[in-house]
C-alpha positions, 0 to 999 in steps of 0.5 A: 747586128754588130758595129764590124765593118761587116755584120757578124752573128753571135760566137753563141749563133755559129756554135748553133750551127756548127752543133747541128752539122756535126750532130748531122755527121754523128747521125750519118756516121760521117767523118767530114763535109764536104759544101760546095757553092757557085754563085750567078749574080745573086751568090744565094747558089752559097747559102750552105757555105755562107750559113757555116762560114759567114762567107759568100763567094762570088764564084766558086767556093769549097768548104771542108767541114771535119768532124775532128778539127779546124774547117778550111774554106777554098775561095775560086778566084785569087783576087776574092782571097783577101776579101774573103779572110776579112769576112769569113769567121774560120782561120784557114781560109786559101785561094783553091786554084783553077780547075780540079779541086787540086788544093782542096784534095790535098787538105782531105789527105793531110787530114786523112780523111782519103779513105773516110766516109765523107758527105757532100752538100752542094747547092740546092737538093731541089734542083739536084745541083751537087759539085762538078762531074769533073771535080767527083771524078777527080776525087774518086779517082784521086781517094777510091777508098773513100765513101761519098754520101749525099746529105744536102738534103739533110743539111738543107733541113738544119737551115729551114728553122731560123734562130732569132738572130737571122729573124733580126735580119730577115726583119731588116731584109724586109724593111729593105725590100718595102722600100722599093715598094714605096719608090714603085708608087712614087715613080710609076708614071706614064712615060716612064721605061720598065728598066727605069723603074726598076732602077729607082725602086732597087735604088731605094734600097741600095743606097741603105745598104740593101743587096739587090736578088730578086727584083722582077718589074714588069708593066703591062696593059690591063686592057690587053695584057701581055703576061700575068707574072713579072719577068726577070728582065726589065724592058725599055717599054714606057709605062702607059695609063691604064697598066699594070705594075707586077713586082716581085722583090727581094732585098736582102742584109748581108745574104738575108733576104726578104720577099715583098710581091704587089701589084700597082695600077697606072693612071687609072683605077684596076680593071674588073679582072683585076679586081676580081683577082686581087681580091681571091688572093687577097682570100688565099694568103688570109686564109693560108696566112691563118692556116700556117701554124706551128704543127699545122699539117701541110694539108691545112694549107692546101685547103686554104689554098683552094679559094683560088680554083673556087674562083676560077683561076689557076697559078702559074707559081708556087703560092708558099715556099720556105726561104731566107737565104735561098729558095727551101721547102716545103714548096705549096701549089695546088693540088693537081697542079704540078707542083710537087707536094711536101710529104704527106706527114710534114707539119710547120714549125715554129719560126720557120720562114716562108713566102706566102704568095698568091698568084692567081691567072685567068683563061684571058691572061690577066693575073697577078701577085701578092705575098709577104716574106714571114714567120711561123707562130703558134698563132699562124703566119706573121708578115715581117713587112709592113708596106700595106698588102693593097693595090695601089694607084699610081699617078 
């Protein structure tokens, strides 16, 4: 981490990643990139752009990517330029105007690249989220010579190994995010609201510095629960005795986040269900914590994962997923549960970094989650957190 006003990674890191995207365009036979990004309140929508240029924007951002040349990056809103210059390590860095990508087009012609064969990495391949019909209109019509090729997915894939740099700051991330772990337990009290708590426990971590992305709070009674997952939404509901705090939080340093989910009880000790839940995720995320190994196959993990319909339960998420930055494969359900699996020849790597996150629900309604954000090794998976993996009573 550096002493900038703003962290940098290494001149050695972003040759890396500069290497591995014009080894991609080597492999695709490809004469530039072409990364798009549009970012809600959280921007991880600009991991592709932020992982080669340092740069997140807040709205929507271009960046080109040549084979031969300097990479230029196009920020939305006049009023981020400045900002924008400051952060980003690439030297033409420029407003790209309003509507249709005008400014950029220009920049692919002067490099000639009009009738070039041309890769496009938009937000997130999962999601089949590209760029603007109205801006590929626009350029087509503007280059018809040109030839325009997905690669998202392919790029996608360069980011799913981290180096040890971003580890270092995942590490960070997760220390940030066992924060407002430690501010549920201290604030989680009858009386007060949902919105509150969330409040005090983002708190914790913002003022050292930490960005808010994920941070789902939800408290529910245990008795009669309303939902066996966190919202996204806090409510105005006061915590009452006898509730459940369900959490799921992401911190994260500069864009790299963490992922820490725990549930906490609310004066009183869990109920039976509770209980009987907790303990088969308890069963899940040993076992699949164990079972992630570098060169494991993607079928190891699913049979760790089946402790929980043993149990009787179902999920209601995915139980592992890639992430870091933004949300990557490979995604891990159940079998049979809809969720769409890795291929079948997948197999971990090392230093991959997942969410191992069990969230077990029964026919009643009662469920819950637990999972840390961590690394992949020849041993198994290593949690980066270090806030217990309990059930903690509050008040």
């Amino acid at each position: 981490m550096s002493n900038d006003h703003y962290p940098r990674f290494s001149d050695d890191e972003m040759s890396r990643r500069h290497g591995l995207a014009r080894g991609l365009m080597d492999a695709e036979g490809l004469d530039a990139l072409l990364l798009y990004g549009f970012s809600g309140s959280n921007r991880n929508a600009q991991a592709n752009i932020f992982w080669l240029s340092c740069y997140r924007d807040f709205n929507h951002a271009y960046l080109i990517f040549p084979k031969e040349g300097d990479p230029s990056l196009f920020v939305g809103l006049y009023n981020h330029l400045h900002n924008a210059q400051g952060i980003a390590i690439f030297d033409d860095v420029r407003h790209g105007a309003y509507g249709n990508p005008e400014v950029m087009a220009d920049q692919l012609e002067a490099l000639d690249l009009g009738a070039g064969r041309i890769g496009l990495i938009g937000i997130n391949p999962r999601f089949k989220s590209l760029i603007p019909f109205e801006h590929m209109d626009y350029l087509k019509e503007r280059f018809p010579g040109a030839e325009w090729v997905d690669v998202s997915a392919r790029f996608r894939d360069l980011r799913i190994i981290k180096s040890d740099e971003e580890i270092a700051w995942l590490k960070e991330a997760a220390r940030l995010s066992d924060l407002s772990m430690t501010a549920c337990e201290e604030f989680a009290r009858p009386g007060i609201s949902e919105i509150e708590l969330s409040g005090r426990m983002a708190a914790a971590f913002r003022v050292e510095g930490g960005e808010q992305m994920v941070h789902f709070v939800t408290a529910t009674s245990m008795a009669a629960p309303e939902t066996p997952l966190p919202w996204q939404n806090p409510r105005r509901r006061k915590l009452e005795a006898g509730d459940i705090v369900l959490t799921e939080i992401s911190a994260a340093y500069y864009g790299y986040a963490a992922q820490v989910l725990r549930p906490f009880t609310v004066a009183a000790e869990p109920s039976p269900p509770y209980s009987a839940l907790f303990d088969a995720a308890m069963a899940c995320f040993e076992g699949a914590a164990a079972a992630m190994k570098a060169g494991s196959p993607v079928g190891d993990i699913l049979d760790a994962v089946e402790v929980i319909p043993e149990r009787g339960f179902e999920i209601y998420d995915s139980i592992a997923h890639g992430f870091g930055v933004d949300l990557v494969q490979p995604s891990i359900g159940l079998r049979g549960s809809g969720y769409a699996l890795p291929p079948a020849d997948f197999r971990y790597e090392e230093n991959m970094v997942m969410v191992i996150q069990p969230n077990p629900m029964d026919a009643e309604g009662h469920g819950l989650q637990i999972g840390d954000l961590g690394v992949v090794t020849k041993e198994g998976f290593r949690s980066l957190h270090n806030y217990p993996m309990a059930f903690p009573r509050c008040g």
